[in-house]
N, C-alpha and C positions, 0 to 999 in steps of 0.2 A: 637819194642823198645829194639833191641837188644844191642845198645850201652848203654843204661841207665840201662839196665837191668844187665852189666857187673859194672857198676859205681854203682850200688846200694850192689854189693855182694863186692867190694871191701869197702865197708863204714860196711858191716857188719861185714866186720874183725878186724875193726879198733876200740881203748877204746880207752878211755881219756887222756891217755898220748899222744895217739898217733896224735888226734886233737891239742894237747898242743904244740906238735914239726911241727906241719903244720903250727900252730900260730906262732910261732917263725920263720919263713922262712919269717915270711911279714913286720919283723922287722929291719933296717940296723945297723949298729955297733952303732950308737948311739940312738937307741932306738924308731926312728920316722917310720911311717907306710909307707911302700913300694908296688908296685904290683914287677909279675915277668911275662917274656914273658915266652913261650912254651915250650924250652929248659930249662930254669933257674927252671922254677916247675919240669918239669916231674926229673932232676936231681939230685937237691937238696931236693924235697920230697921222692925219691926210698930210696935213701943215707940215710937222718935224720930219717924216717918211721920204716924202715928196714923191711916192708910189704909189698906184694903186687909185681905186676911187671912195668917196666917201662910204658909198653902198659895201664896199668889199670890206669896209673897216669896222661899216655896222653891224654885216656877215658874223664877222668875226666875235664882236662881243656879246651876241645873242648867241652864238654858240657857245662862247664860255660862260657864259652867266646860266645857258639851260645847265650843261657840263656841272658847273662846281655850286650850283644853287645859291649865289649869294647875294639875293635879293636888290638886283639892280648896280650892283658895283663889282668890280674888277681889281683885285690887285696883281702884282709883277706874278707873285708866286701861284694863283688862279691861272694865268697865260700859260706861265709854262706847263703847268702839269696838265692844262689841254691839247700844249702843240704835242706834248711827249704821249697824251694817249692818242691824240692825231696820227700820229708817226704809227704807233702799237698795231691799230684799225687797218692802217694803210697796210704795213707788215702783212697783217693778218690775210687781208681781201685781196693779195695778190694772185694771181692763178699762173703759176709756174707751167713750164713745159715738162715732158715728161722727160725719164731719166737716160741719159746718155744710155747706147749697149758699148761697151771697151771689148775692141779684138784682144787675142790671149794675147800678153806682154809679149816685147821684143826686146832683146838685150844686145845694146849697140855697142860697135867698134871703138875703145875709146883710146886717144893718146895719151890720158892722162894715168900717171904714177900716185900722183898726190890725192887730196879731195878737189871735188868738185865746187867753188865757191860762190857759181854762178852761170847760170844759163839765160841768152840776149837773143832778139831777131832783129836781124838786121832789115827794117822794112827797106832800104834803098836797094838791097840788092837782094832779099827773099829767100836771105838764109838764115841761118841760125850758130850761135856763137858759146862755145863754153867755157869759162878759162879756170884753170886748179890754181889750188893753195902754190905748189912751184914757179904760178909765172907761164904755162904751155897753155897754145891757145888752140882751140880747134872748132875747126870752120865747117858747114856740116851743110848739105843739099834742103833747099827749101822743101824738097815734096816728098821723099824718102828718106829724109834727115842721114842719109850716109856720110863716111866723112868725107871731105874735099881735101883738107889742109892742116899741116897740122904746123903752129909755130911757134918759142919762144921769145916773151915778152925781153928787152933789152933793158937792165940796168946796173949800170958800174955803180950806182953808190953801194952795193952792197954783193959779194959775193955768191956767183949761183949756189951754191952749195945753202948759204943763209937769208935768198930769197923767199919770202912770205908774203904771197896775195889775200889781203884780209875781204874785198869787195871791190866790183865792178859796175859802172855804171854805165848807160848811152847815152850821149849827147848826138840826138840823131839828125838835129839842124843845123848840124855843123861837120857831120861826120868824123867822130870822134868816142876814143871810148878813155874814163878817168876810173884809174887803177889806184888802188890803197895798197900799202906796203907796211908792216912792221916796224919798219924802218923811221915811221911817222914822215912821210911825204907820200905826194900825188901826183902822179903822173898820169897826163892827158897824150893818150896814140892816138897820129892818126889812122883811120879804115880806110881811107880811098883805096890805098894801094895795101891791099890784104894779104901781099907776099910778103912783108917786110914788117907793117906795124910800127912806124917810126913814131919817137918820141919827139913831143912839141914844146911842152913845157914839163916842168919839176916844182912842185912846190913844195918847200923843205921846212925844215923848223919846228914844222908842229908840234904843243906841247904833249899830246898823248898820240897815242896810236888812235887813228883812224879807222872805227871797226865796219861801220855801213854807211851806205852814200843813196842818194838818190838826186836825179835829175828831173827837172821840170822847167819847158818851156812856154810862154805867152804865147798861141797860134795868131794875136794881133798885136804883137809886142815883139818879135824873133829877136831884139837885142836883149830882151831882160829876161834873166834866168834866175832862179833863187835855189838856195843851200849856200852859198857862194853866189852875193848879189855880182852880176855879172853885166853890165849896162850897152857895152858895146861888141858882144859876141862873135857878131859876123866878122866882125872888122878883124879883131886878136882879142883874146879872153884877158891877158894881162901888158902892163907898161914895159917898154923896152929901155929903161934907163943905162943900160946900158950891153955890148956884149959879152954876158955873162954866161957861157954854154959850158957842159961839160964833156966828157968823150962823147957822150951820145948825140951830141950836139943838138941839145935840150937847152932852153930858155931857160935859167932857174930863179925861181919870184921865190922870198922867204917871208915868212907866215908874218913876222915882226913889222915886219914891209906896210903886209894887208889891214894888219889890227891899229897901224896907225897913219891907215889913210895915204898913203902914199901912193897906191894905184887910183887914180881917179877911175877910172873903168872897170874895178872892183871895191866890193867893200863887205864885209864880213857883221853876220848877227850870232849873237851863241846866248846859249842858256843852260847850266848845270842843276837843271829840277830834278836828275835822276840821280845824282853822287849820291852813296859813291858805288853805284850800281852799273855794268856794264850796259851799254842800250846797246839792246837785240835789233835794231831795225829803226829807219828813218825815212818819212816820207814828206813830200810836198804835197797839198791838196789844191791846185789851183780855183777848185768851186768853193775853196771857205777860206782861201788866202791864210793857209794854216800848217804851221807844220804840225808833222806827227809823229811821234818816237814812244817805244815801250822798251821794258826790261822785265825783270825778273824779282824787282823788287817790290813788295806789293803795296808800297805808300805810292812808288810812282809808276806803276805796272802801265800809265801810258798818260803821257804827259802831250798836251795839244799848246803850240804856240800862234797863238793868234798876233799877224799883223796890224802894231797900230798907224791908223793915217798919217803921214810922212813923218814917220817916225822911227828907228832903227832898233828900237825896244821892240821885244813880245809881251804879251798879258797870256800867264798861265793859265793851264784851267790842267789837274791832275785827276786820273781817275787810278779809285780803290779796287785791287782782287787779290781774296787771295793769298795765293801762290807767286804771283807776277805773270808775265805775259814772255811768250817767245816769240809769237807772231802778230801781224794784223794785217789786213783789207780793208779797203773802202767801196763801196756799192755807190758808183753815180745816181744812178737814177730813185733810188729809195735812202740816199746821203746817211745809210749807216756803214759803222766798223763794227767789221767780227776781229776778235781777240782769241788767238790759240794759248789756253793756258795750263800754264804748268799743274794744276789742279784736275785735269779731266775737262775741260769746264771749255765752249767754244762760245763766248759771250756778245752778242750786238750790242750797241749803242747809239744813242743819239748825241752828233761830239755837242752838239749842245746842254743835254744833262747828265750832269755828269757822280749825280747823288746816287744812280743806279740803272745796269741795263736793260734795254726793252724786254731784253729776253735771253734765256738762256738753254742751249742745245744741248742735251746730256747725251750720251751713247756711248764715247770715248771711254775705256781701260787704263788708259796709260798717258802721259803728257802728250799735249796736243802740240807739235811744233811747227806748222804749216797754214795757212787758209788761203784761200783766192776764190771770190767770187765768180759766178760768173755769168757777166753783166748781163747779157741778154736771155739769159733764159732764168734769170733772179732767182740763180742757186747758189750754194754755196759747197766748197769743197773744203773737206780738213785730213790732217795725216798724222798720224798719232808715232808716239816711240815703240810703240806694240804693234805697229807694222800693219795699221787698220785704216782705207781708206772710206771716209765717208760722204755721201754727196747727202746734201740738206736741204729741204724745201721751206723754204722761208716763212710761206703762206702760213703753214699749221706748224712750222715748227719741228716737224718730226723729219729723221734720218729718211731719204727714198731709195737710198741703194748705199752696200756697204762689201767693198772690197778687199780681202783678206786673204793669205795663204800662197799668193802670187808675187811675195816682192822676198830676194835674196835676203838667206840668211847673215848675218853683220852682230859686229861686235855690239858692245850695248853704249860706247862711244861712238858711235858711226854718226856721221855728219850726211843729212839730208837735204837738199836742197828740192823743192818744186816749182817747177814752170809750166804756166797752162798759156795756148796759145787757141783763146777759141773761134779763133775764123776757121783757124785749120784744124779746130777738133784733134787738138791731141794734148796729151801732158805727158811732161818728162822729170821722171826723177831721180837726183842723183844719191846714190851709195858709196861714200865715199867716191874711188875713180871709175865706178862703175854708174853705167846710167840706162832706164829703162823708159822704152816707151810704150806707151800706151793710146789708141785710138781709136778713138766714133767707128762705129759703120755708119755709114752714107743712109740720112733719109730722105724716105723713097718720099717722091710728091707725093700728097696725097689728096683726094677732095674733102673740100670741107661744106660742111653745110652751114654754117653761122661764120662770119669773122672773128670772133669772139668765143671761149670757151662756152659750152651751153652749162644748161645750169639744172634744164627741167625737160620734159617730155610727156603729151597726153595724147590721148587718143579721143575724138569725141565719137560715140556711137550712133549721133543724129544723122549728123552727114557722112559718116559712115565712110567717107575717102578721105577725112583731116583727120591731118596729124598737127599738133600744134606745138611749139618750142620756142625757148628764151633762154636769153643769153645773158652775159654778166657787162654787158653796155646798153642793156634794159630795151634788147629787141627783141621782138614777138613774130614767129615766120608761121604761116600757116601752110602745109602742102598739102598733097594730094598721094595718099598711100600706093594708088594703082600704077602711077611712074614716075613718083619721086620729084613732082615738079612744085615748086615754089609759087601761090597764087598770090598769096596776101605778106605784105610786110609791114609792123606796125613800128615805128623808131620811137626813139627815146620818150617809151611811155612810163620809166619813173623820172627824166630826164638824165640826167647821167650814173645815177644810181642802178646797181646790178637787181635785177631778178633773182629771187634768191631759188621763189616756187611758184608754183603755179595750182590752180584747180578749176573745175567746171562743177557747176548748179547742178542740179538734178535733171532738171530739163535740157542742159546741155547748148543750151541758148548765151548761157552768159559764162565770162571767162574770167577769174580772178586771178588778181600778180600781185606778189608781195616785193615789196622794193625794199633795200636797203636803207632808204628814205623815211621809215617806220612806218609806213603807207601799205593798205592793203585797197586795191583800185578793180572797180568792178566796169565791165566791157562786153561789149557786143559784138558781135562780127562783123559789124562797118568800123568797128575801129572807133566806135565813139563812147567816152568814158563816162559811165549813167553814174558811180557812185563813187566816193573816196573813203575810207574808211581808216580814222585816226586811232591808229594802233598803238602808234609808242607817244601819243598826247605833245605833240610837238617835236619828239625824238626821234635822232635817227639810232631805231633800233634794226636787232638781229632777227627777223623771223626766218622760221627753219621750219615752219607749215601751216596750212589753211585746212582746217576740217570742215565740209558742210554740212548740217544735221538737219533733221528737218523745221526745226522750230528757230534754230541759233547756226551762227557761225564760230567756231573756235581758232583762237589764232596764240604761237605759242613762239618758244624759242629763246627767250632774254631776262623772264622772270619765273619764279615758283610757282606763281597760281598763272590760273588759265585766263586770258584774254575772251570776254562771250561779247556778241552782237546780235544782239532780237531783231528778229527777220519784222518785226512790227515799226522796229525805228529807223527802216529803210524809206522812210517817204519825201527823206530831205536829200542834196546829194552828197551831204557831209552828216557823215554818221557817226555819232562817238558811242564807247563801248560802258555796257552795262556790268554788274559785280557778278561774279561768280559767287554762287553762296556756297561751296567747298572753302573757300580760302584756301589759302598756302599749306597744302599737306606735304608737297617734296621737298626735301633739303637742298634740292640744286634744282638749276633752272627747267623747264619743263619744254621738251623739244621734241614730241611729237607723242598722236593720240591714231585711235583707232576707236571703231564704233560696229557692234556686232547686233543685231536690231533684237531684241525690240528695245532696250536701255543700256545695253553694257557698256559701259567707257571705261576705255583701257589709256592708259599715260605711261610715258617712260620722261628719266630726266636723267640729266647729264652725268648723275653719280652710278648708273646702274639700276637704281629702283623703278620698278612698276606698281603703278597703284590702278585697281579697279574702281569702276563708279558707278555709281547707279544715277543715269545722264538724268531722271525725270526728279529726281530730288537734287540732285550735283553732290552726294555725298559719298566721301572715300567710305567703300566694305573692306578692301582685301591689301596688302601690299606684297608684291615678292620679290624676291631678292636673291642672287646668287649663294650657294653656301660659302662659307667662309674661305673654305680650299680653291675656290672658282673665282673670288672677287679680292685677287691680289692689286689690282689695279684697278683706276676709273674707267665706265664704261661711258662713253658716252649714247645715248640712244634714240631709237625710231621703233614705230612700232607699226604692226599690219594685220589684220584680221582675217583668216582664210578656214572654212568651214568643208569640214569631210562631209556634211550632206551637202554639196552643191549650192550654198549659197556666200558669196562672197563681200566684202567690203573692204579695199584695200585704202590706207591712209599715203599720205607724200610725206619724202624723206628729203634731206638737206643737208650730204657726207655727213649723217649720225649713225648712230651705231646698233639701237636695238630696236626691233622689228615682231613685231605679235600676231597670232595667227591662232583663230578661237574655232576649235568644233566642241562636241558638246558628248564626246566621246565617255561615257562611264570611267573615271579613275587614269584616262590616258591622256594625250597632248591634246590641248584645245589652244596655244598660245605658243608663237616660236619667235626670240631673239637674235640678233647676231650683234656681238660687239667689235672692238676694234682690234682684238686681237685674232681676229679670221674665224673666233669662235660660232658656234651655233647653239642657242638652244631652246629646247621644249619646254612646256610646262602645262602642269593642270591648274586655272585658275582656281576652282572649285575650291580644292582641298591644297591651295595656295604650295606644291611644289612642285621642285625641277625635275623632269622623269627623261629628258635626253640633253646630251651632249656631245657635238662633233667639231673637227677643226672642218671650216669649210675652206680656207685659204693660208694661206702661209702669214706664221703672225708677223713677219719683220715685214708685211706690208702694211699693215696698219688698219684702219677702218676698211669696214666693204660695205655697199649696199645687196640689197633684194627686194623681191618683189614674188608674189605668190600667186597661180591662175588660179582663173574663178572657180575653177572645179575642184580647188586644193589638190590637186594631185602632181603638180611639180612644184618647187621649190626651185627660184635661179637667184643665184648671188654674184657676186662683179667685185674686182678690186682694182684698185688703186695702180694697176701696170694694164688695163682693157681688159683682163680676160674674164671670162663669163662661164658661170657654171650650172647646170640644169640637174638637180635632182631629184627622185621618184621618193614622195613623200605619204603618199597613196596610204599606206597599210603603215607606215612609219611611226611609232609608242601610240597606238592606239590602245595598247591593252595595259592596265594597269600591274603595273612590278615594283617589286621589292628593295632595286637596287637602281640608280640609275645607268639609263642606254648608255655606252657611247661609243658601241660601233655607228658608222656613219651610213646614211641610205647608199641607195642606190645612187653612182654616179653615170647620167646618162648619156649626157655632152656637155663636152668644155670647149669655147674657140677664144678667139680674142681677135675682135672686130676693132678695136680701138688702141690704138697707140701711147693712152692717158687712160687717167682717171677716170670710171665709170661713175656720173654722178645722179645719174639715174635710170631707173629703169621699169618701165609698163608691162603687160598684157593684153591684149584686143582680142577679139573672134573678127575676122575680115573674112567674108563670105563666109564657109564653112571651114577655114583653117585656124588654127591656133597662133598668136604671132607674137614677136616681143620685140617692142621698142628700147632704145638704148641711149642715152645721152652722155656727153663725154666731153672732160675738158680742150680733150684734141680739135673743140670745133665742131664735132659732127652727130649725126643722127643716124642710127642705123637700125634695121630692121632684118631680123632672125625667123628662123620658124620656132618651135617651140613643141616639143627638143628638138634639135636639128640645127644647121650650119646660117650665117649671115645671106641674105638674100643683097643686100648691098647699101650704099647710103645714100640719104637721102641727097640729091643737087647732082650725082654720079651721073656721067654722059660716055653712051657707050655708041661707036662707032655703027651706024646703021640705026636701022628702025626696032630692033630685036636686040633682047643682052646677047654679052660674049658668052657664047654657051662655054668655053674653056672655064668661066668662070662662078657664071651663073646657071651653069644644069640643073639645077636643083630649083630652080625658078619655074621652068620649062614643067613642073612634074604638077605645077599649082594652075597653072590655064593661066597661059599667055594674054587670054583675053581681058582679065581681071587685073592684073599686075603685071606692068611694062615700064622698065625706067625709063626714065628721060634717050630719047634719041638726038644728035647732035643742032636739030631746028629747033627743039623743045629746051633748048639750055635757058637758065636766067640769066 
């Protein structure tokens, strides 16, 4: 994906202005909406931009012009609906880290009577701060979050008894925190001195109450502050016209002051997009010079004010949901907002489009009133009224852990407050004046074998001691099985585009990678690239597998019919693909095949359906289908071919979901699936039905892969938390019945070797042992017996010339001689 992957770093250089003067090029002198052909963009955008180079501009319109097909021209509304599925892809092709484990909650000492309106960390001093609805404030141990201190906030304009803290902010470059009041005024304490919490200033007048606040500061700017443009910070936040203090012996500046200019070192913007609806929440976005607010009303469920150039006005942009919104988030590094809304509904966005979002998280029961990303490991977290926490993987979209049962009973007004602090791995949240914490266990180092999530894993039989693997920054590492050592590394062989799969020829000689780049790239073991092969005809597609047959190659993943390449039109080193004469028999895209010799081709595609083929004609015979009670949901699928007489043909998967497995058993299973719901199942193609069904993994994990030995007689699948499962499938619906199986086989071993997502996984015969390779978003490669326990991974370095037998006995039982990991001279 190396051209998108140059179109997406050029869009990372670019702000809002600079979208602004893009928008202006599609305009003609009188104002009406234009496109431009290829020259007129790339010219007039280098020129008005003043970013970027002309080549990045050309990048860009040959992507949208493949994108939206319109024949050599460009209009505004083609741009955008490219950047917005740019953003979708990007979304999509992220590889998240795996899911936090939370020690059992701990329910902390608290001083507060009232609710809890807000929880702070104070980075100068490495503690952590909470303050209630009454105005008490408590001061709490950076590393045990115990409490310290506990103090009431001070203010005479209004009686303690009818004190009201509606929101808290940091101003943490100043050391300072600004309190909202009922009372419609804001006062700014200072923290230096955290016994006392004196008051600084009062700003009084305001015509509403002031419900949420947020602070944001310029780190090459520390005078200018926005919410309250604030120009000379350091110095004093407002004019001393005169001494105007009250008992508290507080500055007091009134609002009437502000709004006509009489503070030259403040000055105030406001916008009422949301009347007459209460906003839930307010933020500064300093990466889009933007503010941000939502409410509850669903014309303006989130209203984005955009900065214009020296200018004290906003330009709206409003977004539709709905129910309205109670919460939001912003994701620096993938520059979307998740929206918790009153609907169930946990919504991302692009603040750029604002007609509809990228995507939307369903799992939520009850109003979603919480979110907080979180940034570095690009997950998301939501908290619902039903007392249901969910963390979300962005990548696919789907819930990866979901926390329930463990948070106090509360009224069904209870005011919730959460705070995630992820250096220190923990979240707190409040119940009313009660407040719970929650936190990480500590993870262990671990070796990794790629830098990079891997993606794929083979075994080649020739040389008999590679193993080979790739990764989603389109690296290729060859080792060596007998001790784990790293010979060969090939880089950026789709250039910056992921590896999605991988396969070997028959002969074993050459090595195929399918890149994100629509490329499918044919290779030798010096690393020199003999073929290209134009898969997606100019596009950057999806492939999700490489089949080799002996006459063709199939390549699948993005469209209905099959992608074929005649091993006859390989004499060029760019090869383009020939027509499959099945045509499009699946209703959804077609993402992986199996081949049981002498002609059978088996497909699975993204709805669930398998169709059989008869490869020497390319025409569908058979199709089957889950029954109707079984296919409440999409499956997506893979499929794999494993033979109870001893002869095998296994296909590559690519996190899909159904897997096939053909013997040729009278009336019993000759074909087995797994979909995303941890299910399993058999089937007799013959006589086109289902005769077993088991759960192999728990379905709120979502997709699993497998993998079948060539003997067919185990069965191992893998989910989406590392763990890996072997079972005895030997004698398993062989015999034709009346009803369908679904007791489950034999379970023989289960470990979990991997910390993440198993995204694939092999079989070998390595001298006379049985083995099973593993690959994993965690980075790494590891290698099992079959059934039996993890032998270790690949890149692992263990002190001395011999593994640690504490860890590796089981190693010891295979001949030492044959398999020895790396010793600490042998590292890479």
């Amino acid at each position: 994906m190396g051209t998108r992957m140059e179109v997406a770093q050029l869009e990372s250089r670019m702000n809002t202005a600079d979208y602004r003067k893009l928008q202006s090029l599609f305009l003609d002198s009188s104002g009406a909406p234009r496109s431009l052909s290829r020259p007129e963009f790339v010219d007039m955008a280098w020129s008005m931009v003043g970013r970027g180079s002309r080549e990045e501009y050309g990048l860009l319109f040959d992507s949208v012009v493949v994108t939206q097909e319109h024949h050599g021209r460009v209009g505004w509304g083609d741009l955008c609906s490219f950047l917005m599925s740019e953003l979708s892809d990007k979304v999509k092709n992220i590889k998240t880290s795996r899911a936090p484990h939370w020690k059992p909650p701990r329910t902390l000492t608290c001083p507060h009577r009232d609710p809890v309106q807000k929880v702070l960390y104070l980075q100068s001093s490495g503690q952590y701060l909470t303050v209630s609805k009454g105005g008490v404030v408590g001061l709490r141990d950076g590393k045990d979050v115990t409490l310290l201190h506990a103090h009431r906030l001070q203010n005479s304009t209004v009686k303690p008894k009818d004190l009201w803290v509606t929101d808290v902010v940091l101003l943490d470059n100043i050391q300072k925190i600004a309190v909202s009041f009922t009372s419609k005024e804001l006062c700014f304490y200072d923290i230096v001195s955290q016994q006392d919490f004196s008051c600084k200033y009062k700003l009084q007048g305001l015509k509403f109450t002031p419900w949420c606040l947020d602070y944001w500061a310029d780190p090459s700017l520390p005078d200018q502050v926005c919410a309250l443009y604030f120009n000379s910070a350091q110095i004093s936040l407002f004019e001393r016209f005169s001494p105007r203090t009250d008992s508290d012996s507080a500055d007091i500046i009134l609002w009437d002051e502000l709004v006509k200019g009489k503070h030259c070192s403040c000055y105030t913007v406001t916008h009422q997009a949301h009347a007459p609806a209460w906003v839930r929440k307010v933020r500064y976005l300093g990466s889009l010079e933007a503010f941000v607010s939502c409410s509850t009303s669903p014309q303006s469920s989130m209203v984005i004010g955009w900065r214009e150039k020296d200018s004290r006005r906003l330009r709206l942009t409003s977004f539709f949901t709905k129910s309205g919104v109670w919460d939001m988030d912003h994701h620096h590094g993938l520059n979307l907002i998740a929206t918790a809304g009153v609907d169930h509904q946990v919504l991302l966005w692009n603040p750029f489009v604002s007609s509809q979002p990228v995507c939307s998280l369903s799992g939520h029961t009850g109003p979603v009133i919480a979110v907080r990303f979180m940034q570095a490991r690009q997950q998301l977290l939501s908290y619902s009224k039903d007392k249901v926490l969910c963390l979300w993987d962005v990548s696919n979209q789907q819930c990866d852990y979901r926390l329930t049962g463990v948070f106090p009973k509360t009224q069904e007004d209870t005011r919730t407050v959460m705070f995630l602090h992820e250096e220190h791995q923990l979240l707190l949240l409040s119940f009313n004046s009660q407040l719970l914490l929650l936190e990480t266990t500590k993870e262990e180092k671990r070796v990794s074998s790629h830098e990079h999530p891997v993606t794929c894993v083979l075994y080649n039989s020739l040389f008999r001691q590679v193993c080979i693997s790739s990764d989603s920054a389109s690296s290729v590492i060859c080792w060596l099985a007998d001790t784990g050592q790293k010979v060969k590394q090939f880089h950026r062989c789709h250039d910056n585009a992921e590896i999605s799969t991988m396969a070997l020829d028959g002969t074993q000689t050459r090595l195929f990678t399918a890149g994100a780049d629509g490329k499918v790239k044919v290779w030798d073991f010096n690393g020199r690239c003999l073929h290209r092969m134009n898969v997606g005809l100019g596009r950057a597609v999806e492939i999700s597998q490489v089949l080799l047959l002996k006459r063709s190659i199939l390549v699948m993943g993005w469209e209905r019919m099959l992608t074929v390449f005649r091993l006859h039109s390989f004499s060029q080193s760019s090869v383009e693909p020939s027509e499959w004469k099945g045509g499009a028999q699946h209703r959804s895209d077609v993402l992986c095949a199996a081949f049981q010799p002498p002609q059978t081709l088996v497909t699975g595609s993204y709805d669930g359906e398998i169709i059989v083929w008869n490869n020497s004609t390319e025409k569908a015979l058979r199709k089957l289908r889950p029954h109707a009670e079984h296919d409440c949901k999409k499956q997506q699928a893979t499929v794999m071919i494993f033979c109870h007489t001893h002869t095998h043909t296994q296909v590559k998967y690519n996190e899909i979901e159904f897997i096939c497995n053909c013997s040729f058993a009278s009336g019993g299973a000759d074909l087995v699936s797994c979909g995303d719901s941890g299910m399993v199942r058999l089937w007799n193609t013959v006589h086109s039905r289902l005769v077993g069904l088991f759960t192999a993994h728990d379905r709120d994990l979502g997709s699993i892969v497998m993998t079948v030995s060539p003997c067919g007689k185990y069965l191992v699948t893998a989910d989406r938390e590392g763990t890996i499962k072997t079972w005895d499938i030997e004698h398993y619906c062989l015999e034709p019945e009346d009803t369908i199986v679904k007791e489950p086989p034999q379970l023989l071993h289960h470990c979990r070797p991997h910390l993440d997502r198993v995204t694939h996984l092999e079989t070998c015969t390595h001298g006379e042992k049985l083995l099973l390779l593993s690959a994993s978003s965690d980075c790494t490669v590891a290698l099992s017996y079959l059934p039996g326990d993890s032998i270790g991974l690949f890149g692992q370095v263990h002190k001395g010339t011999a593994p640690d037998t504490d860890h590796l006995s089981a190693l010891q039982r295979l001949d030492l001689h044959n398999i020895t990991w790396m010793s600490e001279k042998n590292r890479f």
